[in-house]
Chimera marker file (.cmm) of the C-alpha trace (Angstrom):
<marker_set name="trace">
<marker id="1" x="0.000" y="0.000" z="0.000" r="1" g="1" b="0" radius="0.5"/>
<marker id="2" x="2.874" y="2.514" z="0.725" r="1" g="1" b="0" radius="0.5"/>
<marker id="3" x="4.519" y="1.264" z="-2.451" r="1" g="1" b="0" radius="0.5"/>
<marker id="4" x="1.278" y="2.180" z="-4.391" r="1" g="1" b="0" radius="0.5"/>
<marker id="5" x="0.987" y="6.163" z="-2.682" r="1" g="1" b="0" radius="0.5"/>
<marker id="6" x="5.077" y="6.389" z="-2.607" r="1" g="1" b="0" radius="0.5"/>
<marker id="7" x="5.915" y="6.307" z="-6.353" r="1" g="1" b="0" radius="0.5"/>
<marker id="8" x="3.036" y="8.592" z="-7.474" r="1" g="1" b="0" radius="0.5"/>
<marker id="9" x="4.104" y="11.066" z="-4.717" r="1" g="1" b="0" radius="0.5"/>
<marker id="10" x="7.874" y="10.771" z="-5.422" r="1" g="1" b="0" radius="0.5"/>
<marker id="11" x="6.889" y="11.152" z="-9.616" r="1" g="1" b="0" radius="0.5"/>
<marker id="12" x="4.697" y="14.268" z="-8.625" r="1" g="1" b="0" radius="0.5"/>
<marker id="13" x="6.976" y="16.028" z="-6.191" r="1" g="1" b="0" radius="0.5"/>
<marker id="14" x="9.722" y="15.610" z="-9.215" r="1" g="1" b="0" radius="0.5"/>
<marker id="15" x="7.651" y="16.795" z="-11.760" r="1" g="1" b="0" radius="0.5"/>
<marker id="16" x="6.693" y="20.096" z="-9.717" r="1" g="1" b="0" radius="0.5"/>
<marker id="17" x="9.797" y="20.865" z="-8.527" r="1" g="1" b="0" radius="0.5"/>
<marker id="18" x="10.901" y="20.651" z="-12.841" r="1" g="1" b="0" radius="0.5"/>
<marker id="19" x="7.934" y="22.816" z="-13.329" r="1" g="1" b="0" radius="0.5"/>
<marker id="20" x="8.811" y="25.345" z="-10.638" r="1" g="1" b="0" radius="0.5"/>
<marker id="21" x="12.473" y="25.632" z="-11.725" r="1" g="1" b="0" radius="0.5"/>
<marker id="22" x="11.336" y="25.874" z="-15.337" r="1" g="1" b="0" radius="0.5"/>
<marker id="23" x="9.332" y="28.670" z="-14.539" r="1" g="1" b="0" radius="0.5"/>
<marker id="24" x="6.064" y="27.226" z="-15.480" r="1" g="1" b="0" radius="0.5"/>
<marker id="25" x="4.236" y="28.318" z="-12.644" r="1" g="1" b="0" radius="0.5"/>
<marker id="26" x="4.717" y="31.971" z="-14.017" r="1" g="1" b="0" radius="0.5"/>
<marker id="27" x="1.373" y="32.249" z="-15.935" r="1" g="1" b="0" radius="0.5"/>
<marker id="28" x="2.821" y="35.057" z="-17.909" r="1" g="1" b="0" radius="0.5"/>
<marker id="29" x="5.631" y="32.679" z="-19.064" r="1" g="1" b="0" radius="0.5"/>
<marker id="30" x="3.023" y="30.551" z="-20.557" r="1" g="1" b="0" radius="0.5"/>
<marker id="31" x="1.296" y="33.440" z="-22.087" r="1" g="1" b="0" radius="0.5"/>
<marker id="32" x="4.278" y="34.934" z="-23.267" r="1" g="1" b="0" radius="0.5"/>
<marker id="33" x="4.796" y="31.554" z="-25.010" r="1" g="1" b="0" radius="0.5"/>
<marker id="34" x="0.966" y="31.947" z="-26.680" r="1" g="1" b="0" radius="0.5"/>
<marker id="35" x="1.844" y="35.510" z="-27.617" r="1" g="1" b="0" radius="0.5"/>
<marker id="36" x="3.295" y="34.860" z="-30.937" r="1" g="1" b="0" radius="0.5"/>
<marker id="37" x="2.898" y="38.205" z="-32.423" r="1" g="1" b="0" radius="0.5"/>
<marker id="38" x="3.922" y="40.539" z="-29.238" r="1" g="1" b="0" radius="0.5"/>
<marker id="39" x="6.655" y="39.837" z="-26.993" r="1" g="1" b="0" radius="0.5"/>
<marker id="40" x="7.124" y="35.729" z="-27.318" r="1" g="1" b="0" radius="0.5"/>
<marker id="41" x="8.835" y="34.003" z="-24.493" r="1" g="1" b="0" radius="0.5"/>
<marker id="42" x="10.130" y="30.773" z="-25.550" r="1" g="1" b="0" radius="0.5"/>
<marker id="43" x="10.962" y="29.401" z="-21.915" r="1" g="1" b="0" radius="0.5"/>
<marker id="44" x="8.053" y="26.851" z="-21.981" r="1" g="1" b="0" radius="0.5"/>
<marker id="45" x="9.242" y="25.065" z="-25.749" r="1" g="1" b="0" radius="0.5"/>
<marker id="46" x="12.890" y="24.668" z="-24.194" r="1" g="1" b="0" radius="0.5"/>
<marker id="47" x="10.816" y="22.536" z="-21.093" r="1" g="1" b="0" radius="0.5"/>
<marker id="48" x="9.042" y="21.029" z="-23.262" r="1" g="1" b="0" radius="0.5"/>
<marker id="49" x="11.881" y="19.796" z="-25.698" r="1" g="1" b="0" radius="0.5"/>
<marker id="50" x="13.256" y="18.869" z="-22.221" r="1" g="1" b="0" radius="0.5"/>
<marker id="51" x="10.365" y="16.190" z="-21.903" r="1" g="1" b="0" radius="0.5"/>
<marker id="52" x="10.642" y="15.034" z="-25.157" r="1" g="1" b="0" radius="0.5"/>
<marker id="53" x="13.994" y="14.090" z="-24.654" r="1" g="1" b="0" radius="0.5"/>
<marker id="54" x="13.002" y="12.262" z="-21.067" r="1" g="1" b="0" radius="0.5"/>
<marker id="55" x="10.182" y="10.565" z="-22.483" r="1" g="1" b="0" radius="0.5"/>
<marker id="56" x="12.263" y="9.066" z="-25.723" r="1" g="1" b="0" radius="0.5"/>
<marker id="57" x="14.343" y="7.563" z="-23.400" r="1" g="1" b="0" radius="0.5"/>
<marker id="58" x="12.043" y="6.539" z="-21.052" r="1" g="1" b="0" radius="0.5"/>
<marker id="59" x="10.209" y="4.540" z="-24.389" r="1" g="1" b="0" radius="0.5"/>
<marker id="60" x="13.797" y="3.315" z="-25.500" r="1" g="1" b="0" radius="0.5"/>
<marker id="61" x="13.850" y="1.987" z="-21.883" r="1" g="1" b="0" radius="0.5"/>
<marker id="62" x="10.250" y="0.556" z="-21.891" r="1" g="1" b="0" radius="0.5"/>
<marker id="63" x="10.887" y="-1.200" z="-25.231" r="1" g="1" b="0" radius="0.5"/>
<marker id="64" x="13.584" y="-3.642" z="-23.468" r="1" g="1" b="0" radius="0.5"/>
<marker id="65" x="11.895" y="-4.309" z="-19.917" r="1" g="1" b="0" radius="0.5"/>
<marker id="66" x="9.228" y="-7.621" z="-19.450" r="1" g="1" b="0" radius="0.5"/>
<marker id="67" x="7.013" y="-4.875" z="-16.686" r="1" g="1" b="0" radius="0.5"/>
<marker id="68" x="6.997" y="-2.103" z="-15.291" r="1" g="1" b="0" radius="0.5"/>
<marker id="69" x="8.852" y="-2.058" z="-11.980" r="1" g="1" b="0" radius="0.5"/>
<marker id="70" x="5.947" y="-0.991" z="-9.922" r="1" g="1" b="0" radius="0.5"/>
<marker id="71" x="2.963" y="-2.372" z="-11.890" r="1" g="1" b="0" radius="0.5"/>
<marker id="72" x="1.601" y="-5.703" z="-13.136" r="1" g="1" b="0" radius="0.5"/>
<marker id="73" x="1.844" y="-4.263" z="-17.010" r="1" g="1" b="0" radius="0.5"/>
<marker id="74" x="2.027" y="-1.252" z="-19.008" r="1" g="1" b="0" radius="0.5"/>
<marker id="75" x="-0.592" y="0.994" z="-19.920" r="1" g="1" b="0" radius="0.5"/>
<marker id="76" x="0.079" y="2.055" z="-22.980" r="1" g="1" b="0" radius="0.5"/>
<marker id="77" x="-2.406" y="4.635" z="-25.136" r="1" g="1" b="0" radius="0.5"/>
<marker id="78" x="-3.507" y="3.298" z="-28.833" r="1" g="1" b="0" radius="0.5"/>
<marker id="79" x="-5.398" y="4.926" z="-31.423" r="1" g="1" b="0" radius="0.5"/>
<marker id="80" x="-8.619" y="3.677" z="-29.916" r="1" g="1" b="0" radius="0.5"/>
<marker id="81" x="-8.245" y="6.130" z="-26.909" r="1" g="1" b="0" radius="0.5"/>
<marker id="82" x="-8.946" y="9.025" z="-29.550" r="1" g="1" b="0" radius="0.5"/>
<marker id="83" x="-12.410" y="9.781" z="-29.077" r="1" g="1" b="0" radius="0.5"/>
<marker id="84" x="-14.428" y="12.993" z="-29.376" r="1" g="1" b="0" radius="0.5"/>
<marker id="85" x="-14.690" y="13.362" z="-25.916" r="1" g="1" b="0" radius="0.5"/>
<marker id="86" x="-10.932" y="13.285" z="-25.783" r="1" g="1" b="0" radius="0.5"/>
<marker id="87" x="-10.266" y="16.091" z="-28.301" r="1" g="1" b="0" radius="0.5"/>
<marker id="88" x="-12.862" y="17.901" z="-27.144" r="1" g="1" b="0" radius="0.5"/>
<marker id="89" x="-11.700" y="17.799" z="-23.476" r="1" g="1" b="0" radius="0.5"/>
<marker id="90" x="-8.339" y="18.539" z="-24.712" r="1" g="1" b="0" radius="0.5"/>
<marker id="91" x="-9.709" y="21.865" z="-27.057" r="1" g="1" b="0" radius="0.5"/>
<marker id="92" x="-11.250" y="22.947" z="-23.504" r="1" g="1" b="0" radius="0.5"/>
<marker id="93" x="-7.603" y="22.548" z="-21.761" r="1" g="1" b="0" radius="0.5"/>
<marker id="94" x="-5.934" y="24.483" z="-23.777" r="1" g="1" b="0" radius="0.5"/>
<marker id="95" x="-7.897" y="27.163" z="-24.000" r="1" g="1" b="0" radius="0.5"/>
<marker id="96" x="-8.106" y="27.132" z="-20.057" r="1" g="1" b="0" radius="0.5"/>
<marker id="97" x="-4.590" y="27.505" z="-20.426" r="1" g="1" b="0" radius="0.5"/>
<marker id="98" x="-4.288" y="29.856" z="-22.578" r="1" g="1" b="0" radius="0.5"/>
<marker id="99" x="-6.618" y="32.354" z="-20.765" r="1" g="1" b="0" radius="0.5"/>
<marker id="100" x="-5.253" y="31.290" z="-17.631" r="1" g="1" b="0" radius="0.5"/>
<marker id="101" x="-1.652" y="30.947" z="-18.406" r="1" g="1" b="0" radius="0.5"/>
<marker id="102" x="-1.691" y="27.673" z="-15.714" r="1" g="1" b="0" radius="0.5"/>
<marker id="103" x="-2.285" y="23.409" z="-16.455" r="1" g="1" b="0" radius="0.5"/>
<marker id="104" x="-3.213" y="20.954" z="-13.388" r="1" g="1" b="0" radius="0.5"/>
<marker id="105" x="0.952" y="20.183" z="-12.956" r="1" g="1" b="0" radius="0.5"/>
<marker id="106" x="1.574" y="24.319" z="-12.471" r="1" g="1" b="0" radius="0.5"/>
<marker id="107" x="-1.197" y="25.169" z="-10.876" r="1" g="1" b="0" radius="0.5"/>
<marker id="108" x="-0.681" y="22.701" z="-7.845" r="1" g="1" b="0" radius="0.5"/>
<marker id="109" x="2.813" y="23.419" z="-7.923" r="1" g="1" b="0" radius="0.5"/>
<marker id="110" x="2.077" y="27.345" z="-7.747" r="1" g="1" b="0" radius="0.5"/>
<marker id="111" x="0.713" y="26.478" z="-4.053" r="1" g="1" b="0" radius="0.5"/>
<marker id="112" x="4.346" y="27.363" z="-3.151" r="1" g="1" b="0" radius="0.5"/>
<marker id="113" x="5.095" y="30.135" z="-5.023" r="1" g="1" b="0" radius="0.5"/>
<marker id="114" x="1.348" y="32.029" z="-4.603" r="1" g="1" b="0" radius="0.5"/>
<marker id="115" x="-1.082" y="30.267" z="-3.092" r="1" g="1" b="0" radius="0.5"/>
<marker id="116" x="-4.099" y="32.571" z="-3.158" r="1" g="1" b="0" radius="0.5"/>
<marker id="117" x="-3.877" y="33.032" z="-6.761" r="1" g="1" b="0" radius="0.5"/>
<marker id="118" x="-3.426" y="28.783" z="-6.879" r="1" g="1" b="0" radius="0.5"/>
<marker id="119" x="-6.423" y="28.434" z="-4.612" r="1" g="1" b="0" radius="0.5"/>
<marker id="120" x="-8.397" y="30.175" z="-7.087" r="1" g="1" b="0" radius="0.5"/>
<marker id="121" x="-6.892" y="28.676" z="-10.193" r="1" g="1" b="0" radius="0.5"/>
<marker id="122" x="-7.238" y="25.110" z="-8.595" r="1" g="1" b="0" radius="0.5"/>
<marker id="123" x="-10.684" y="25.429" z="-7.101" r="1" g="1" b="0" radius="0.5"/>
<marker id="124" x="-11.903" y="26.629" z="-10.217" r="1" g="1" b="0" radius="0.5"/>
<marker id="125" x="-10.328" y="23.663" z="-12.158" r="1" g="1" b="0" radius="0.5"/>
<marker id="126" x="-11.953" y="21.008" z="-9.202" r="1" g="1" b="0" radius="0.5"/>
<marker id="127" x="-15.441" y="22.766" z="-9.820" r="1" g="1" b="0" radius="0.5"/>
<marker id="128" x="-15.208" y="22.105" z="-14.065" r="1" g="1" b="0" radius="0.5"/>
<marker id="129" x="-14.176" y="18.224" z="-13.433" r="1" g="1" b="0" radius="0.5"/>
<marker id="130" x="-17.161" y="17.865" z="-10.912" r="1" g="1" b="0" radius="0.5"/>
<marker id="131" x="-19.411" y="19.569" z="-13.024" r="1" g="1" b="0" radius="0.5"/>
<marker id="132" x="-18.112" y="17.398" z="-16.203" r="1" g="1" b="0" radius="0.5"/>
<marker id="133" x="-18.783" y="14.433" z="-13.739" r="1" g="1" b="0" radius="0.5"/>
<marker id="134" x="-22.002" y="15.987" z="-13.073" r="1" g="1" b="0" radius="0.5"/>
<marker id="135" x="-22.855" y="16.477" z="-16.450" r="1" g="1" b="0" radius="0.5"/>
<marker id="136" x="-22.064" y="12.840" z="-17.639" r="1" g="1" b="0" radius="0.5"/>
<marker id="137" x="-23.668" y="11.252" z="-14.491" r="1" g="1" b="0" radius="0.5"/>
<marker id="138" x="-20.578" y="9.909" z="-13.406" r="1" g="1" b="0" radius="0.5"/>
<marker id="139" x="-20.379" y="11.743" z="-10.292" r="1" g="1" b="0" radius="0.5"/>
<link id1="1" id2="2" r="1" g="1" b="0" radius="0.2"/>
<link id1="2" id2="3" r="1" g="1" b="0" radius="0.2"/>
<link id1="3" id2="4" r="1" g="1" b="0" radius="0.2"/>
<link id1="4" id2="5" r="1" g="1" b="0" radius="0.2"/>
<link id1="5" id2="6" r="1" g="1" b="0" radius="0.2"/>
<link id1="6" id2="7" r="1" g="1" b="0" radius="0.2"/>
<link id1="7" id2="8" r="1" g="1" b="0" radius="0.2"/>
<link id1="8" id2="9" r="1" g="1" b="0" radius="0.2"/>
<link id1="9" id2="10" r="1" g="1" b="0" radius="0.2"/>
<link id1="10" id2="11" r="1" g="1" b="0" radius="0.2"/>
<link id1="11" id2="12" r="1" g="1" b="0" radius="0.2"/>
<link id1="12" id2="13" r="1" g="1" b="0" radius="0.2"/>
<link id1="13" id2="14" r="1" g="1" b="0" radius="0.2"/>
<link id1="14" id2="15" r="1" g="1" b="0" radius="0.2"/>
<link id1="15" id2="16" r="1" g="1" b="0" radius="0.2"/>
<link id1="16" id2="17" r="1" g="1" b="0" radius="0.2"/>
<link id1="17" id2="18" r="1" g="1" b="0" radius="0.2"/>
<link id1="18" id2="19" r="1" g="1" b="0" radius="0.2"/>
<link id1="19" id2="20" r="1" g="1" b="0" radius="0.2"/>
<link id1="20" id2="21" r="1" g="1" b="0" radius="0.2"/>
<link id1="21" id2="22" r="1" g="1" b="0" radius="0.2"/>
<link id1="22" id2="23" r="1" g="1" b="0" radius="0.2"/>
<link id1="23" id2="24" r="1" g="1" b="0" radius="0.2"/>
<link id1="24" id2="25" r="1" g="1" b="0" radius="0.2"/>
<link id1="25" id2="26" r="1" g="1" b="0" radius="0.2"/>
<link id1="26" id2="27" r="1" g="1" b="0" radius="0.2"/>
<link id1="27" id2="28" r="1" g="1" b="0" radius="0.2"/>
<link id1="28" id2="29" r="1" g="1" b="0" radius="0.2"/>
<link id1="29" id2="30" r="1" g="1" b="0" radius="0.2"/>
<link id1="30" id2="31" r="1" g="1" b="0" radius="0.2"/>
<link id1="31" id2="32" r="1" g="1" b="0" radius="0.2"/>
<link id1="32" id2="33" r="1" g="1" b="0" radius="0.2"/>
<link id1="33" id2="34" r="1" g="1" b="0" radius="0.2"/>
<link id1="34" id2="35" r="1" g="1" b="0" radius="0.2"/>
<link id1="35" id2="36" r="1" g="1" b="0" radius="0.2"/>
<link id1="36" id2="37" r="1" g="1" b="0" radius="0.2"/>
<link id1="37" id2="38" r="1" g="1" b="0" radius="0.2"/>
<link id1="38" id2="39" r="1" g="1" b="0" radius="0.2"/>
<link id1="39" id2="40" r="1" g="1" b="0" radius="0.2"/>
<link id1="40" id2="41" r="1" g="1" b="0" radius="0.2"/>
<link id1="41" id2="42" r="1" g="1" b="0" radius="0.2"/>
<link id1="42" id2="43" r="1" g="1" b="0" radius="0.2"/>
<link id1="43" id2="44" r="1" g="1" b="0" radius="0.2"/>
<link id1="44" id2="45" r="1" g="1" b="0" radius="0.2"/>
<link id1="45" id2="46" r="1" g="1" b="0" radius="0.2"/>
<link id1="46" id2="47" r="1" g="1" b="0" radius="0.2"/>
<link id1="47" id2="48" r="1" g="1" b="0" radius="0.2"/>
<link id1="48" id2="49" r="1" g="1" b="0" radius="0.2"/>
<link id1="49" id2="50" r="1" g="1" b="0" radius="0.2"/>
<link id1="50" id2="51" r="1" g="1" b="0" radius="0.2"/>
<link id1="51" id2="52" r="1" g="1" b="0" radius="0.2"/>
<link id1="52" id2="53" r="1" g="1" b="0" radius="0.2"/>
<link id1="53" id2="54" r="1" g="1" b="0" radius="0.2"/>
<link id1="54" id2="55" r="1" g="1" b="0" radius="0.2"/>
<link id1="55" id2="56" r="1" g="1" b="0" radius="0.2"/>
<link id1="56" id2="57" r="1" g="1" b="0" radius="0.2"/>
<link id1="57" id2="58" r="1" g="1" b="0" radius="0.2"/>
<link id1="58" id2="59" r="1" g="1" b="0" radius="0.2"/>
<link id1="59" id2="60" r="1" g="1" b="0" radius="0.2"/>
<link id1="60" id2="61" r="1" g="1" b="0" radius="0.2"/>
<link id1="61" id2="62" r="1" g="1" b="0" radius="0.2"/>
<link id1="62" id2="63" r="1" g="1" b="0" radius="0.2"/>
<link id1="63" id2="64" r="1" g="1" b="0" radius="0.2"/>
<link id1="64" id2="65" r="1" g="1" b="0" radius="0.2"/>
<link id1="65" id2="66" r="1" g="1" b="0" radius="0.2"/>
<link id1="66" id2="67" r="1" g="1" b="0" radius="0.2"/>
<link id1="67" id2="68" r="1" g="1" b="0" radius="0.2"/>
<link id1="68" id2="69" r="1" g="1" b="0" radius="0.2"/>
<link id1="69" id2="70" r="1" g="1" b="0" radius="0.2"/>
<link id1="70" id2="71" r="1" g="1" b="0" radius="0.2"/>
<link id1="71" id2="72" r="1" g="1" b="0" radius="0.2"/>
<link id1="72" id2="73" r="1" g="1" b="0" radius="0.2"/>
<link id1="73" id2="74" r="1" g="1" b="0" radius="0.2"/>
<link id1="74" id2="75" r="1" g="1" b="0" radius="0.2"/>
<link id1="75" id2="76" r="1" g="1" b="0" radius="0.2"/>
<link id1="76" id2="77" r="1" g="1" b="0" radius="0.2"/>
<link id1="77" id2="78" r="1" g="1" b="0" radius="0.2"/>
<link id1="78" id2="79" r="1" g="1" b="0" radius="0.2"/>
<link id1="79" id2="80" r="1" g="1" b="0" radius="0.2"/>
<link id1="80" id2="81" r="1" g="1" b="0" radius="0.2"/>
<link id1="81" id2="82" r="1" g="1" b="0" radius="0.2"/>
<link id1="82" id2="83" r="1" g="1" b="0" radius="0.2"/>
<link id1="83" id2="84" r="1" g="1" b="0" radius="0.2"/>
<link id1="84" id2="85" r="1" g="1" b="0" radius="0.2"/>
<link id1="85" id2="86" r="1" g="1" b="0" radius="0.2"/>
<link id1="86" id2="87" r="1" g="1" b="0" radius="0.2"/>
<link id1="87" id2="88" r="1" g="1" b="0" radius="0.2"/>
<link id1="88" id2="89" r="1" g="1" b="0" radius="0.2"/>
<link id1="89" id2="90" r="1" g="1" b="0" radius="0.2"/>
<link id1="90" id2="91" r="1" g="1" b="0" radius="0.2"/>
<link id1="91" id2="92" r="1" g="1" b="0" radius="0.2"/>
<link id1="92" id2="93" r="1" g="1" b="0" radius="0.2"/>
<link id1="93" id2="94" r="1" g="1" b="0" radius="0.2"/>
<link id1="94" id2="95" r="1" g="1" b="0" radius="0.2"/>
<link id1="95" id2="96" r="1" g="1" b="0" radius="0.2"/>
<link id1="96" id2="97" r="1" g="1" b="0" radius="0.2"/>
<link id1="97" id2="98" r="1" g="1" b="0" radius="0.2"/>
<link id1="98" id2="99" r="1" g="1" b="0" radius="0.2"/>
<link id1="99" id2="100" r="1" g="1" b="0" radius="0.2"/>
<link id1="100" id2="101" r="1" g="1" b="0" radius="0.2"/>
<link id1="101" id2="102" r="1" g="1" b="0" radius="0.2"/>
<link id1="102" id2="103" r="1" g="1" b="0" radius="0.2"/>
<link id1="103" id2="104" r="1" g="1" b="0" radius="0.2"/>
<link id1="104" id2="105" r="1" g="1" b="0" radius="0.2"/>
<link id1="105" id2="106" r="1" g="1" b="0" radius="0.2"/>
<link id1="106" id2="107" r="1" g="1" b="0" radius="0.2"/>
<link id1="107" id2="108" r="1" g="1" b="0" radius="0.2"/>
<link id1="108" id2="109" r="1" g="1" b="0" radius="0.2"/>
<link id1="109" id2="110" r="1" g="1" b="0" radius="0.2"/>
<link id1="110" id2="111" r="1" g="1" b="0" radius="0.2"/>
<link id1="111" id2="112" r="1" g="1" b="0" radius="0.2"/>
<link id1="112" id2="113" r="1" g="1" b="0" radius="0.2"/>
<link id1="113" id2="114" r="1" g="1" b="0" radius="0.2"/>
<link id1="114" id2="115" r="1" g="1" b="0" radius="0.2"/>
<link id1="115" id2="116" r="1" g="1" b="0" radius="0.2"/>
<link id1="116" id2="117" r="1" g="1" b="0" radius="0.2"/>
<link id1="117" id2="118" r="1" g="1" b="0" radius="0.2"/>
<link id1="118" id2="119" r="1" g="1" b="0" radius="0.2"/>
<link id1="119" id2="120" r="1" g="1" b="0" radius="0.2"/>
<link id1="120" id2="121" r="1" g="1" b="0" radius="0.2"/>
<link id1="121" id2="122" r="1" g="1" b="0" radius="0.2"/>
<link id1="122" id2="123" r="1" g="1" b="0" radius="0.2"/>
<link id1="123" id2="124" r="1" g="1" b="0" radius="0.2"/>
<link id1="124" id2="125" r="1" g="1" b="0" radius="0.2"/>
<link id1="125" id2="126" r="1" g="1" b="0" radius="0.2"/>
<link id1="126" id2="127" r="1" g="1" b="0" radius="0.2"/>
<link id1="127" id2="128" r="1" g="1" b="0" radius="0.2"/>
<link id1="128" id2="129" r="1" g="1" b="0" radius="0.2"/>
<link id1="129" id2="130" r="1" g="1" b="0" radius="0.2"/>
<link id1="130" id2="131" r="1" g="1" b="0" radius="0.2"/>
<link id1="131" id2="132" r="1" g="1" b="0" radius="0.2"/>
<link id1="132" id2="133" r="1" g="1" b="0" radius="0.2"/>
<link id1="133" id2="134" r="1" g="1" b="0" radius="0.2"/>
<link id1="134" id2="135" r="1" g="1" b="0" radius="0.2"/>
<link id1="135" id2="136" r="1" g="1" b="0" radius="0.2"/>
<link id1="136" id2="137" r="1" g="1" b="0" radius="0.2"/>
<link id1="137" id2="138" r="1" g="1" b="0" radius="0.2"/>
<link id1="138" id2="139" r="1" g="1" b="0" radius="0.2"/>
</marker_set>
């Protein structure tokens, strides 16, 4: 059981500490990166091309291991996991990103750095997925 809550928290604290250093929880950094035509900040596509180069390895790795080292088997996305509701979920995140210049990973992350203006961002992010939830009947 603390196996199953350790590696999630360990993979999480990582990722949010790469954020924070990046300077991803800087919503003008993000929307300095959007702003093509003004004054474009190209901080997030050198993070980005940083996870690119993580995750190639981390497939070159996956390639040449039987399991995953804290799982029964990989979970791996195909081409049947693109449904409308996917793209259409993803159309919404981005341009809740764009407006508000913050994902899930930053926005959590921003707790540190600003919390009021997290609180905000994050309760208004946990009222959309409740009221998707609501809206589907899953909740």
């Amino acid at each position: 059981m603390t196996r199953d809550l350790l590696v999630p928290l360990a993979s999480g604290t990582i990722f949010g500490a790469g954020l924070t250093l990046g300077g991803m929880t800087d919503p003008a950094r993000v929307r300095g990166f959007l702003n093509l035509f003004g004054d474009w900040d190209p901080t997030l596509a050198f993070v980005m091309g940083g996870a690119v180069l993580v995750m190639a390895v981390a497939w070159l790795l996956q390639k040449r291991m039987q399991r995953p080292l804290f799982a029964e088997g990989f979970s791996l996305p195909d081409r049947s996991d693109l449904t409308p509701r996917l793209v259409g979920g993803s159309a919404l995140f981005g341009i809740g990103w764009g407006i508000a210049g913050l994902c899930p990973g930053p926005g959590f992350a921003s707790f540190a750095i600003a919390p009021g203006a997290a609180a905000i961002f994050v309760a208004a992010m946990l009222a959309g997925m409740l009221l998707v939830r609501l809206v589907e009947g899953n909740a």
